[in-house]
C-alpha positions as a Markdown table, in Angstrom:
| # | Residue | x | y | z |
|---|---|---|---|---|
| 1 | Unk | -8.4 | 18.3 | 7.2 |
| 2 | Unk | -6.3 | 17.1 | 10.3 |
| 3 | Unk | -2.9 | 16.3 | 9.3 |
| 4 | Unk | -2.4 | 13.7 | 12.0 |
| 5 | Unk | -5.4 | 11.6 | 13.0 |
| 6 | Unk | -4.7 | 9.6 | 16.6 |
| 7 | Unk | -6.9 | 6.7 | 16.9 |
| 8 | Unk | -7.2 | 4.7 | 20.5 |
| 9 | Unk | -8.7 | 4.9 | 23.7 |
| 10 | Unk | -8.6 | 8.0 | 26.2 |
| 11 | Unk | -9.8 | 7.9 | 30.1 |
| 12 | Unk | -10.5 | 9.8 | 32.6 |
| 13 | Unk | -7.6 | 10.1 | 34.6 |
| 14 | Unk | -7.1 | 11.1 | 38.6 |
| 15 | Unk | -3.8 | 11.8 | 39.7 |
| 16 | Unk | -3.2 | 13.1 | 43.4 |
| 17 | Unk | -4.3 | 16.7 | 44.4 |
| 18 | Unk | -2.2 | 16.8 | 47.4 |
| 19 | Unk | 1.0 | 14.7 | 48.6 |
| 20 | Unk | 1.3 | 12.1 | 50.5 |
| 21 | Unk | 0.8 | 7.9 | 49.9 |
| 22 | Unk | -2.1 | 7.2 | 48.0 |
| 23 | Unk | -4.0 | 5.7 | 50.4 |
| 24 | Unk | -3.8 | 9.2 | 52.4 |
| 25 | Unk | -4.2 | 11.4 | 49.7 |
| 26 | Unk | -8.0 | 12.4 | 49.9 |
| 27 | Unk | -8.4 | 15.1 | 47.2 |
| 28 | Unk | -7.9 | 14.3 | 43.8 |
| 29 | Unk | -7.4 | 16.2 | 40.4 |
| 30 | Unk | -9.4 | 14.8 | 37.1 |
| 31 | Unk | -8.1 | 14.6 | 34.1 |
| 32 | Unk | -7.3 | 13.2 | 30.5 |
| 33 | Unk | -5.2 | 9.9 | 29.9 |
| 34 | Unk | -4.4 | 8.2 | 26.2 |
| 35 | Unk | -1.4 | 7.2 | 24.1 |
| 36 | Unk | -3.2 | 8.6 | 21.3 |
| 37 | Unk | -5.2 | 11.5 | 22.4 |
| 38 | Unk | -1.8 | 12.8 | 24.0 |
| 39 | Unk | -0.2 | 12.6 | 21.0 |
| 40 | Unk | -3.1 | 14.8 | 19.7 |
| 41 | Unk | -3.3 | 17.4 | 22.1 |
| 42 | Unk | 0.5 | 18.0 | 22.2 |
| 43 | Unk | 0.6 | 18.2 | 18.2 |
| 44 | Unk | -2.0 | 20.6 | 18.4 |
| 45 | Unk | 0.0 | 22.6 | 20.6 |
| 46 | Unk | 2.8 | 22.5 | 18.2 |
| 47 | Unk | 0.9 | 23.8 | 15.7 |
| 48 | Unk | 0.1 | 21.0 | 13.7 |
| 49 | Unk | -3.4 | 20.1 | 12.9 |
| 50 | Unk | -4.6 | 16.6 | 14.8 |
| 51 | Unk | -7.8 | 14.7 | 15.2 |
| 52 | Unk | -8.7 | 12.3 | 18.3 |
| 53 | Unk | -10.9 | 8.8 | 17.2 |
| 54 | Unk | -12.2 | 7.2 | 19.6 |
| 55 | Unk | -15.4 | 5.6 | 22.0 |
| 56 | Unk | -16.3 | 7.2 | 24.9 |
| 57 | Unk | -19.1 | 6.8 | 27.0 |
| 58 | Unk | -22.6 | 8.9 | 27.4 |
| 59 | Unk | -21.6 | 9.9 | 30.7 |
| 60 | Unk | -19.9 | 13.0 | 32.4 |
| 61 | Unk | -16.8 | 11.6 | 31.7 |
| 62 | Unk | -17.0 | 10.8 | 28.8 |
| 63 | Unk | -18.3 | 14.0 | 28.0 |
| 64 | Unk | -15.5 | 15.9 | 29.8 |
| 65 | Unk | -12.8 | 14.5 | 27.7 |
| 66 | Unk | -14.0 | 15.4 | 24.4 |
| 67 | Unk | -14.5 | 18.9 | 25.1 |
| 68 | Unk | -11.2 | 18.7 | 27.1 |
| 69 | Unk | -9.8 | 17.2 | 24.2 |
| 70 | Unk | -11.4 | 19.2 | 21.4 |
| 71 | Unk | -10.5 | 22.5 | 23.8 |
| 72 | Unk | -6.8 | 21.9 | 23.1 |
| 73 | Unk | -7.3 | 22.3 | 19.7 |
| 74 | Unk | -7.9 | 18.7 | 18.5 |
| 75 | Unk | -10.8 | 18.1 | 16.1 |
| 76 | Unk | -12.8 | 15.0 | 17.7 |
| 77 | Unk | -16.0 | 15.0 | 15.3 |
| 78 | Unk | -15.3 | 11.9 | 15.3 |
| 79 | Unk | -15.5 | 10.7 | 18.2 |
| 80 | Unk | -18.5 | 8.8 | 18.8 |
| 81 | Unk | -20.9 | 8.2 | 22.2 |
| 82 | Unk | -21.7 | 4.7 | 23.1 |
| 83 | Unk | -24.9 | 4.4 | 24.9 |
| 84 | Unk | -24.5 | 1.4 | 26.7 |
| 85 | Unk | -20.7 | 1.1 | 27.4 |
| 86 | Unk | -19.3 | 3.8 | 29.9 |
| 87 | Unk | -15.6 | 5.8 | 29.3 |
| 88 | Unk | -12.6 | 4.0 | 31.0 |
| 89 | Unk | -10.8 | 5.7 | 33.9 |
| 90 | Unk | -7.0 | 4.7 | 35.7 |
| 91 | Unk | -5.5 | 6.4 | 38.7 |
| 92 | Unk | -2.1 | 7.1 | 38.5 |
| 93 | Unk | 0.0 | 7.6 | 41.9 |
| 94 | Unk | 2.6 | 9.8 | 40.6 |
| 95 | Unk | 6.6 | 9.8 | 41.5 |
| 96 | Unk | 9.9 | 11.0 | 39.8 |
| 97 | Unk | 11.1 | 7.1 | 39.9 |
| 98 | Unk | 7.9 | 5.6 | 38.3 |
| 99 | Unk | 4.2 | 6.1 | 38.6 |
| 100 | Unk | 2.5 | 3.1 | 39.4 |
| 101 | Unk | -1.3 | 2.6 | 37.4 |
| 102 | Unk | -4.8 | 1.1 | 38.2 |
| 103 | Unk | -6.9 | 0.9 | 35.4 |
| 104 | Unk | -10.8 | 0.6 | 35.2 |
| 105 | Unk | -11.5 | 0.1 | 31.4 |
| 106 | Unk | -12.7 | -3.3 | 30.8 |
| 107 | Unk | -15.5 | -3.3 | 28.9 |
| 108 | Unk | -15.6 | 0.5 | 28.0 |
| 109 | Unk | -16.8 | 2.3 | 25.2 |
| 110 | Unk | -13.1 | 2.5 | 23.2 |
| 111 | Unk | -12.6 | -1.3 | 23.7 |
| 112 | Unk | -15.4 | -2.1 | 21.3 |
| 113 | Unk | -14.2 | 0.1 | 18.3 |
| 114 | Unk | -13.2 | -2.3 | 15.2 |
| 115 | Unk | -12.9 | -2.7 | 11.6 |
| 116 | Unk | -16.1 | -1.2 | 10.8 |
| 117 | Unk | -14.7 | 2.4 | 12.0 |
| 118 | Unk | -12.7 | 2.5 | 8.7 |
| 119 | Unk | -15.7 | 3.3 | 6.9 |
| 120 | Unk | -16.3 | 6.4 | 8.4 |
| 121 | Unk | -12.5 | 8.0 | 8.0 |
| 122 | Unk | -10.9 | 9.8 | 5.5 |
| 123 | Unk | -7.7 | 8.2 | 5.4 |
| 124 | Unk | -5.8 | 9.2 | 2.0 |
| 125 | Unk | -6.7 | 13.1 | 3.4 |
| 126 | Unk | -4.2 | 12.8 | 6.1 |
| 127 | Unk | -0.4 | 12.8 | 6.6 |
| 128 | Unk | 0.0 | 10.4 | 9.3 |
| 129 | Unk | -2.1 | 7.9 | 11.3 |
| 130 | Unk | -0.6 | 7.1 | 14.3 |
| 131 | Unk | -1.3 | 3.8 | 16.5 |
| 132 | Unk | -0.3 | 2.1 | 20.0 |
| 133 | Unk | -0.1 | -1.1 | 20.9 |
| 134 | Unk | -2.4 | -0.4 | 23.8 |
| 135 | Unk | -5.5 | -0.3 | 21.2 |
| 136 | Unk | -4.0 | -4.2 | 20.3 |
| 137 | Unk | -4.5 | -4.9 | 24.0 |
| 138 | Unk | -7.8 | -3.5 | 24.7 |
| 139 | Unk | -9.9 | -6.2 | 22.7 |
| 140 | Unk | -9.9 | -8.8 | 19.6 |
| 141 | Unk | -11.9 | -6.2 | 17.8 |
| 142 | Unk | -9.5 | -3.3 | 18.9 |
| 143 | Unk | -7.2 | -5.5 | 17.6 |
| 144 | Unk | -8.8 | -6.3 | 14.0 |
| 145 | Unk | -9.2 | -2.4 | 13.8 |
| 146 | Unk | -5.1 | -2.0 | 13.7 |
| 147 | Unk | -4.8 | -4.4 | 11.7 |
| 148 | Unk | -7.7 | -3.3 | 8.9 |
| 149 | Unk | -5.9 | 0.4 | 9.2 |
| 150 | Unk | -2.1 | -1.1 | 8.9 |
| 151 | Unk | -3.5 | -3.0 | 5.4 |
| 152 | Unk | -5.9 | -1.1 | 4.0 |
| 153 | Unk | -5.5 | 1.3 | 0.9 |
| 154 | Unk | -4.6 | 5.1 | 2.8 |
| 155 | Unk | -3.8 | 6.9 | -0.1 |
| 156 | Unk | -0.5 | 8.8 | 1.0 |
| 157 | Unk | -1.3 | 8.8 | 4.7 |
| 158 | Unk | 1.8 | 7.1 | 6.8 |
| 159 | Unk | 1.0 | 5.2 | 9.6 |
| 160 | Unk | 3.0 | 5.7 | 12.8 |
| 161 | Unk | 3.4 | 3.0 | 15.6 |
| 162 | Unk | 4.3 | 3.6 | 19.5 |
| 163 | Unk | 4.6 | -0.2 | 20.7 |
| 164 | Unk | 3.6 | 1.5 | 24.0 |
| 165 | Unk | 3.9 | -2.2 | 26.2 |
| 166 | Unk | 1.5 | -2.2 | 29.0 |
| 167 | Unk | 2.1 | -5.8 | 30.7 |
| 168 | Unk | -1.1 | -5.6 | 32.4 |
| 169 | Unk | -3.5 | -5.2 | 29.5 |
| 170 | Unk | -1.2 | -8.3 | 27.9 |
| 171 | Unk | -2.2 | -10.8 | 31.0 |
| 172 | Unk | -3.2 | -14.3 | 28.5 |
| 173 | Unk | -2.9 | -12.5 | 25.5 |
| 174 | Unk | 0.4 | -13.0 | 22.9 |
| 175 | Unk | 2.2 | -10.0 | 22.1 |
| 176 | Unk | 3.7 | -11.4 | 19.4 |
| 177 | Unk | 1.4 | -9.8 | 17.5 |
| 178 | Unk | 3.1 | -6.7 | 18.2 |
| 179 | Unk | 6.1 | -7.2 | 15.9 |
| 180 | Unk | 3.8 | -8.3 | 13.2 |
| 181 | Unk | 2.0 | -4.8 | 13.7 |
| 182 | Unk | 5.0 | -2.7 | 13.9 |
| 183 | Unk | 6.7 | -4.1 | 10.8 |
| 184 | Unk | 3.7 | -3.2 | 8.9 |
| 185 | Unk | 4.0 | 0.3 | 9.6 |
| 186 | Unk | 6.2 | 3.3 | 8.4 |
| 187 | Unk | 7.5 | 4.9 | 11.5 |
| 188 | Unk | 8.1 | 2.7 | 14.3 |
| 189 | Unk | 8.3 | 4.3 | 18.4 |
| 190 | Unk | 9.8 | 1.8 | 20.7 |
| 191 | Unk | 11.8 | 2.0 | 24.0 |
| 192 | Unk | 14.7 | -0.5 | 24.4 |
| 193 | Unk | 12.9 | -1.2 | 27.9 |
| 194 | Unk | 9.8 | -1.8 | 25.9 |
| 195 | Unk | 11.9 | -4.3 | 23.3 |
| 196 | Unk | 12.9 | -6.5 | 25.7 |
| 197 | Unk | 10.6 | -7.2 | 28.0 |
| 198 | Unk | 8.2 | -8.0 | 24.3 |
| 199 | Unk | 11.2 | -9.4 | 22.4 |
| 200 | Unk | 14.4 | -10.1 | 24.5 |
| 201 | Unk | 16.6 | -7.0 | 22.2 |
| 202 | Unk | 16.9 | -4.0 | 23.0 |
| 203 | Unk | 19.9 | -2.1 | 20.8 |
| 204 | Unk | 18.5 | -0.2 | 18.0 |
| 205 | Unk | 21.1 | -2.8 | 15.0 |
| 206 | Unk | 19.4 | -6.0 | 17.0 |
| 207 | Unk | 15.5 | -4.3 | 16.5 |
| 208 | Unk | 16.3 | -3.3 | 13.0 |
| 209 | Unk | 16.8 | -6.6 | 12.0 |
| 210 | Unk | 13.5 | -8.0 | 13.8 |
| 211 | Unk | 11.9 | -5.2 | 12.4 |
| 212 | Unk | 13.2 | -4.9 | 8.6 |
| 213 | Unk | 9.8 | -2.9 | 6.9 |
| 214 | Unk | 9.7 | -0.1 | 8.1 |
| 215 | Unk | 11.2 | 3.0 | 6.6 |
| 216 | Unk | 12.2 | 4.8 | 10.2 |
| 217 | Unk | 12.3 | 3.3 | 13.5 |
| 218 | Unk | 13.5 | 4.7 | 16.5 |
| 219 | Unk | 14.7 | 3.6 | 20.0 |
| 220 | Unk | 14.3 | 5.7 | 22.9 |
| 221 | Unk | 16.2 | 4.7 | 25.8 |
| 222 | Unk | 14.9 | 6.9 | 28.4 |
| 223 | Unk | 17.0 | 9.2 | 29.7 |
| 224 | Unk | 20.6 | 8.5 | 27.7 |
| 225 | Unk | 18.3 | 9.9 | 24.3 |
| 226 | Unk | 17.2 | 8.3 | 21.4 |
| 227 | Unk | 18.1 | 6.4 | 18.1 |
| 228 | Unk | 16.9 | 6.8 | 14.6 |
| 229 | Unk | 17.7 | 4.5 | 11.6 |
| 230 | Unk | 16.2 | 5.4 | 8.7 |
| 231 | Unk | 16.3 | 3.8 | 4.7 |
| 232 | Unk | 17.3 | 6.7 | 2.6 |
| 233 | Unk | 16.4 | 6.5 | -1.2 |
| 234 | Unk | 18.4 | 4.0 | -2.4 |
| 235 | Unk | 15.7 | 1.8 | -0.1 |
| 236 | Unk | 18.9 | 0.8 | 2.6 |
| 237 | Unk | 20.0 | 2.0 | 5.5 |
| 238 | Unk | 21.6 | 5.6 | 6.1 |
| 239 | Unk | 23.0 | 4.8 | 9.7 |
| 240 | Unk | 22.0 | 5.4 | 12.5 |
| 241 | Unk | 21.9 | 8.8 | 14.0 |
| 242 | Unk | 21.5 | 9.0 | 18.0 |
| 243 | Unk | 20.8 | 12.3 | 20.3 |
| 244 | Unk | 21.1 | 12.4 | 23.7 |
| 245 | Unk | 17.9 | 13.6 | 26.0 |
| 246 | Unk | 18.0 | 17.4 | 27.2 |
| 247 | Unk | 18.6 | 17.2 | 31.4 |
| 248 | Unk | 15.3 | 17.5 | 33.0 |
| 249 | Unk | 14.5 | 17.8 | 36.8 |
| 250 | Unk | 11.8 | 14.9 | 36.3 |
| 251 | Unk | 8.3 | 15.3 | 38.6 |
| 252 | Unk | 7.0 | 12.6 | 37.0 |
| 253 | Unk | 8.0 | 10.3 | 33.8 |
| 254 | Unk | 4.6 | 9.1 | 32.2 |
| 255 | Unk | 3.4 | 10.8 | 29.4 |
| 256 | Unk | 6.6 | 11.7 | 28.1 |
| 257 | Unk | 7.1 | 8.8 | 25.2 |
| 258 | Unk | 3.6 | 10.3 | 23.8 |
| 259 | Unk | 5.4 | 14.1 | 23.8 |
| 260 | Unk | 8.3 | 12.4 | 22.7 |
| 261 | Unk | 6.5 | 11.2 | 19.4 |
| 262 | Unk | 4.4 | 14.0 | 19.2 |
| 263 | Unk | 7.6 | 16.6 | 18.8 |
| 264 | Unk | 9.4 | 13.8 | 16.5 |
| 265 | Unk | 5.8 | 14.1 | 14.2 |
| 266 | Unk | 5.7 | 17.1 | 13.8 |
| 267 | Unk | 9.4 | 17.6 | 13.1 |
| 268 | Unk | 9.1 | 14.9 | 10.2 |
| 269 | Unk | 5.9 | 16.6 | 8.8 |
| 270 | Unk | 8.4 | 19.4 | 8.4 |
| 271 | Unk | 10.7 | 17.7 | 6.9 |
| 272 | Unk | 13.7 | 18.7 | 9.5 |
| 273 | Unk | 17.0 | 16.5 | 9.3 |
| 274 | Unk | 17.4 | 13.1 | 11.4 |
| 275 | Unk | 19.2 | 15.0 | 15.0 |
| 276 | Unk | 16.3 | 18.1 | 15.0 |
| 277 | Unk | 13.6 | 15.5 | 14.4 |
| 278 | Unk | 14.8 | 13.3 | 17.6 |
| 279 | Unk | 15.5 | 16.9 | 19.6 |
| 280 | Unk | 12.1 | 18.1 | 18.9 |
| 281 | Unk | 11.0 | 14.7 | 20.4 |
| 282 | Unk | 13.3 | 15.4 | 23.1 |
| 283 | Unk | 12.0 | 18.5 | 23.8 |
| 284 | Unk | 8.8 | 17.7 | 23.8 |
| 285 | Unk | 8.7 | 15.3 | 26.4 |
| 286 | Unk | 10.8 | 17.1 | 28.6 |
| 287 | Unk | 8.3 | 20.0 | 29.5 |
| 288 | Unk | 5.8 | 16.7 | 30.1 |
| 289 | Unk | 8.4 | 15.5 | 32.4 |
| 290 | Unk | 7.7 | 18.1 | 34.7 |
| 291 | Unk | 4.9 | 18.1 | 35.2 |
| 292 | Unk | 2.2 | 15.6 | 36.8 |
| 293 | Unk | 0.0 | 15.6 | 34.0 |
| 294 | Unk | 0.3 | 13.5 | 30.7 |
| 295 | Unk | 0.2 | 16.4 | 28.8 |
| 296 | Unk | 2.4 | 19.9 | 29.2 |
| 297 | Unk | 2.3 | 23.0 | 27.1 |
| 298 | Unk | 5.8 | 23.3 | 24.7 |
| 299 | Unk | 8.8 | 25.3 | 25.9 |
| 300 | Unk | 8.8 | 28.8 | 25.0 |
| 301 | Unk | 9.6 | 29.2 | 21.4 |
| 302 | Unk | 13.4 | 31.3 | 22.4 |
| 303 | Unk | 14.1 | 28.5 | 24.3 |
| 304 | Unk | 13.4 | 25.9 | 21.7 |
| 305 | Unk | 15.4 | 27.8 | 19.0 |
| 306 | Unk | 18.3 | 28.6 | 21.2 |
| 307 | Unk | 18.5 | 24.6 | 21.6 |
| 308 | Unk | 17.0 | 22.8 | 18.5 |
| 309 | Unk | 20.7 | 23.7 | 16.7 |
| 310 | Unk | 22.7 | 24.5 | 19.3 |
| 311 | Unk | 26.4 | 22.6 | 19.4 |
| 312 | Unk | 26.8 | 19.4 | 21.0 |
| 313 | Unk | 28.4 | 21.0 | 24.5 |
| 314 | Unk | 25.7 | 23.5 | 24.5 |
| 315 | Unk | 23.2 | 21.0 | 24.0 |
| 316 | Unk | 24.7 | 18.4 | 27.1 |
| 317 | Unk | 24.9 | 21.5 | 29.1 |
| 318 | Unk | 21.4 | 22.5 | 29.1 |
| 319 | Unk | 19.1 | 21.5 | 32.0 |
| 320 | Unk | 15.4 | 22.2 | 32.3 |
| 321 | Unk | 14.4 | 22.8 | 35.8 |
| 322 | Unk | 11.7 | 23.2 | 38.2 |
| 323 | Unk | 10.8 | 26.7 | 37.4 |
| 324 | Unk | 10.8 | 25.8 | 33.7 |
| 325 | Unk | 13.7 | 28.1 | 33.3 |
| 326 | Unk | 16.4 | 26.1 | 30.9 |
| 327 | Unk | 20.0 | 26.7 | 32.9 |
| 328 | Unk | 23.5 | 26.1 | 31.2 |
């Protein structure tokens, strides 16, 4: 049994094969794009035992990205083919500064997943569940299904939530919605960029109190590090606990929140203390960060233990770069 099972839509995703502005670049690469299906494949890579759920369509596509998928080590039996509605696909025109998006997913085969899905998972036999907001976006059924898995009995499971704010799949829609979601679960993913362009606050004290329920939440504010605040048994507050981002020579920046929450994840299942949990996230999305692709294999494991506990200077003074060679 998976001990992570990451439910949302994946695409088919081209980036450019060559450089040069997009409309000269004339060879380009496939491949696989998704909040959720990320999170999967760079759990699985971590060692930690993940399912995909999702649509896709009965196309090549569709095809291609769950035996893409399911050939990094995710399980994706359950992942079912629509006949009639075809897989969803974006272009991405990749930079260090930002990496603009067109997406081509209306009416896809993800997009009409709802409530009904529930009936074919085995919730209470996993760890976590983990959500985006994206799947809100996508459709008013989409959006029924979050809300059925964030009430519904799960047994032990924990639900995490990545607000993931895409302003384009929002146009005439309330995101409201989102804070109503997020409170509901127990680990909260947010960037402070994210917070307020949704809700107007951005520092982590400001969010908690928007976002009381949960048991951890944390703040990622690119690349100063992250936040965590956490209720410890006595059901308050233990403080928060911030740790700054490893240095990375950054190719290109999307991608990374989904390694980010993947490494913080599998830290948790672990059990590791507050500052290793937000490292491992850090860690995690710094390999993705060099990389064009949305997903990157982990550091080398020396590398990773000469950092998870290293001192605070030692930390500061590390710097991945483009030879994936970690400097000091």
């Amino acid at each position: 049994m998976p001990k992570v099972l990451c439910i949302g839509e994946s695409m088919a995703l081209f980036v450019p094969g060559e450089p040069g502005l997009p409309h000269e670049v004339r060879t380009w690469k496939r491949t696989i794009g998704g909040a959720e299906s990320n999170v999967a494949c760079n759990l699985a890579a971590l060692g930690v035992r993940s399912a995909w759920v999702s649509a896709v369509g009965d196309d090549p596509f569709g095809r291609a990205l769950r035996d893409e998928i399911g050939a990094a080590g995710v399980d994706v039996r359950a992942v079912a083919i629509d006949p009639a509605r075809p897989t969803g696909l974006y272009v991405k025109e990749s930079g260090a500064q930002g990496s603009p998006v067109r997406y081509y997913r209306t009416g896809s085969a993800a997009s009409a997943m709802g409530p009904d899905l529930l009936g074919e998972l085995d919730l209470a036999g996993a760890d976590f569940i983990h959500l985006s907001g994206i799947t809100v976006a996508l459709s008013e059924s989409c959006r029924e299904l979050v809300r059925a898995l964030l009430t519904a009995p799960r047994g032990g499971a924990r639900i995490s939530f990545d607000v993931n704010w895409r302003p384009r799949l929002w146009q005439g829609r309330d995101p409201a919605v989102l804070a109503e979601f997020a409170n509901l679960a127990d680990v909260v993913l947010v960037g402070d960029d994210e917070a307020a362009a949704v809700w107007g606050v951005a520092d982590p004290a400001g969010l908690r109190e928007l976002l009381p329920d949960p048991p951890t939440l944390v703040v990622k504010h690119g690349e100063r590090g992250a936040t965590l605040i956490e209720r410890g048994a006595d059901g308050t507050d233990a403080g928060a606990v911030f740790a700054p981002a490893l240095s990375v020579d950054v190719v290109e920046p999307v991608g990374a929140g989904d390694a980010f929450a993947a490494g913080f994840l599998a830290a948790t299942l672990r059990g590791d203390d507050p500052r290793t949990r937000l490292r491992s996230g850090h860690l995690q999305a710094a390999v993705t960060l060099r990389t064009h692709d949305d997903v990157a294999p982990p550091l080398p494991p020396e590398v990773v233990a000469g950092l998870i506990d290293a001192d605070t200077a030692t930390w500061s003074a590390a710097r991945l770069t483009g030879d994936g060679m970690v400097r000091r």
